[in-house]
One Martini backbone bead per residue (centre of mass of N, CA, C, O) as a GRO file, in nm:
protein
   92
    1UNK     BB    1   0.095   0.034   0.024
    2UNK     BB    2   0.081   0.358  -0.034
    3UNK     BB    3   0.117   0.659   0.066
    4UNK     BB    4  -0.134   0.918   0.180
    5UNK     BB    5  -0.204   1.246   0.069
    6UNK     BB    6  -0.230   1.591   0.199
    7UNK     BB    7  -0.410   1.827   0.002
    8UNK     BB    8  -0.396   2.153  -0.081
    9UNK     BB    9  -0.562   2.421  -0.278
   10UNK     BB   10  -0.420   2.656  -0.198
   11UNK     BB   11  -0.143   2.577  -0.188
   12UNK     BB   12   0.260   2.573  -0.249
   13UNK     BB   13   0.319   2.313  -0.154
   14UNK     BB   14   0.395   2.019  -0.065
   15UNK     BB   15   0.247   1.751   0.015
   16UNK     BB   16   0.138   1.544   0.271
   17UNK     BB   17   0.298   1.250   0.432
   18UNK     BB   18   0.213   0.936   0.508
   19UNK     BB   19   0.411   0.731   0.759
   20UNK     BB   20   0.181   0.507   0.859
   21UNK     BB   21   0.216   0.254   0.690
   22UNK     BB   22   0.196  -0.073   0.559
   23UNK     BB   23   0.318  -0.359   0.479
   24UNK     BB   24   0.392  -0.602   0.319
   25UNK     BB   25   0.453  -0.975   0.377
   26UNK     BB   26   0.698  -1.220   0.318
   27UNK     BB   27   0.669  -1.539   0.456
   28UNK     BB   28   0.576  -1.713   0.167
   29UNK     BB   29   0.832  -1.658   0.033
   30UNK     BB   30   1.071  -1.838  -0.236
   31UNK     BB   31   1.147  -1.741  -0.506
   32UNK     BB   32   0.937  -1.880  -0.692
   33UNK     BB   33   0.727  -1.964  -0.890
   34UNK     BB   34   0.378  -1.983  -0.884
   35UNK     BB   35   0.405  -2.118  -1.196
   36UNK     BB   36   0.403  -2.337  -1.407
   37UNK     BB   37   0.437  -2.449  -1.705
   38UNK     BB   38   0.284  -2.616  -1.978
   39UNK     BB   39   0.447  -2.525  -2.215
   40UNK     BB   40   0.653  -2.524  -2.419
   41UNK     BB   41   1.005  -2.525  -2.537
   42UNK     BB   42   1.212  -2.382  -2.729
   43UNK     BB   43   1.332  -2.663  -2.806
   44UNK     BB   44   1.052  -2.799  -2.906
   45UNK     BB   45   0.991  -2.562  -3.120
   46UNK     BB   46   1.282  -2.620  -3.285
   47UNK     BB   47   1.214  -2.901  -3.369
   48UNK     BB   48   0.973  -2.931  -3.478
   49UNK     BB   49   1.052  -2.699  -3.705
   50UNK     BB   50   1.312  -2.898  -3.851
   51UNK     BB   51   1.108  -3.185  -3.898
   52UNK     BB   52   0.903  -3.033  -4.092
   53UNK     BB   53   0.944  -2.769  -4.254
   54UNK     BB   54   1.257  -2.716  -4.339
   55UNK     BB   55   1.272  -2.923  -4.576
   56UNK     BB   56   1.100  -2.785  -4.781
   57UNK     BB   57   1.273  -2.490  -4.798
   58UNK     BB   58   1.565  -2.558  -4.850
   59UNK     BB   59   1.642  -2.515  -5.166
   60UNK     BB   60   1.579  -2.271  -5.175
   61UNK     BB   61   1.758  -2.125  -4.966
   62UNK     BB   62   2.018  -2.211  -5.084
   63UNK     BB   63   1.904  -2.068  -5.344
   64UNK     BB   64   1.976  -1.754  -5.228
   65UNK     BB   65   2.208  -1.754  -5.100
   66UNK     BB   66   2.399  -1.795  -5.330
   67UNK     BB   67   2.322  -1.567  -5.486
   68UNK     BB   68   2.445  -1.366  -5.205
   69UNK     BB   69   2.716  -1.440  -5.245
   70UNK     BB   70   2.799  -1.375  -5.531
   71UNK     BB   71   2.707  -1.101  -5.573
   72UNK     BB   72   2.913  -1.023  -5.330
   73UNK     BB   73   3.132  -1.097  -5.430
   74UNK     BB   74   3.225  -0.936  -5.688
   75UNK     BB   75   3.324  -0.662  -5.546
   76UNK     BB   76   3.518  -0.772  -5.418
   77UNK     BB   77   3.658  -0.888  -5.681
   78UNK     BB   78   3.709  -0.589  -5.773
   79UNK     BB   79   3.847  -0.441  -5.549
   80UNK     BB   80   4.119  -0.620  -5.547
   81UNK     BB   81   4.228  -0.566  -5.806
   82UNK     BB   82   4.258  -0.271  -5.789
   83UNK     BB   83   4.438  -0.286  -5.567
   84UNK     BB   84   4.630  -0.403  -5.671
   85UNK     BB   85   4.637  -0.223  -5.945
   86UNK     BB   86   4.781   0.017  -5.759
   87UNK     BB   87   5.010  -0.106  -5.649
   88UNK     BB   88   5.178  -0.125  -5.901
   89UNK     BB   89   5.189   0.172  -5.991
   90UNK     BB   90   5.268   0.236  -5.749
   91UNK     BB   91   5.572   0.361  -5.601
   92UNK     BB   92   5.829   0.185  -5.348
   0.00000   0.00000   0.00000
């Protein structure tokens, strides 16, 4: 319960707090969950999922994926060259 508040509308002070409250008391806390939880875990749901699921998908994601290696590889390996020829052209 929190404390309770007594205050003037005429007034421009802070309110005045009434520190005579209870506190609610913690005797049979033990600090563990109130309630068990009856739903899957984490990972029984990314099982069933890989069991399921998973396979049908295969083929296509990695053929996007290859796509999106090959697309990336390109510039990279083309930048590597320029660096090359710049490096031959400068002066060591």
């Amino acid at each position: 319960m929190k404390p309770t508040t007594i205050t003037n509308k005429d007034a421009r002070n802070f309110p005045f707090v009434d520190y005579h409250y209870q506190t609610s008391t913690l005797e049979n806390f033990t600090g563990r969950c109130a309630k068990t939880s009856t739903s899957k875990s984490l990972r029984d749901i990314s099982r069933d999922y890989f069991d399921k699921e998973s396979n049908h998908d295969f083929l296509s994601d990695a053929a996007v994926f290859g796509t999106l290696i090959a697309t990336a590889a390109v510039p990279i390996i083309a930048g590597l060259s320029a660096v090359v020829e710049l490096c031959r052209v400068l002066p060591f």
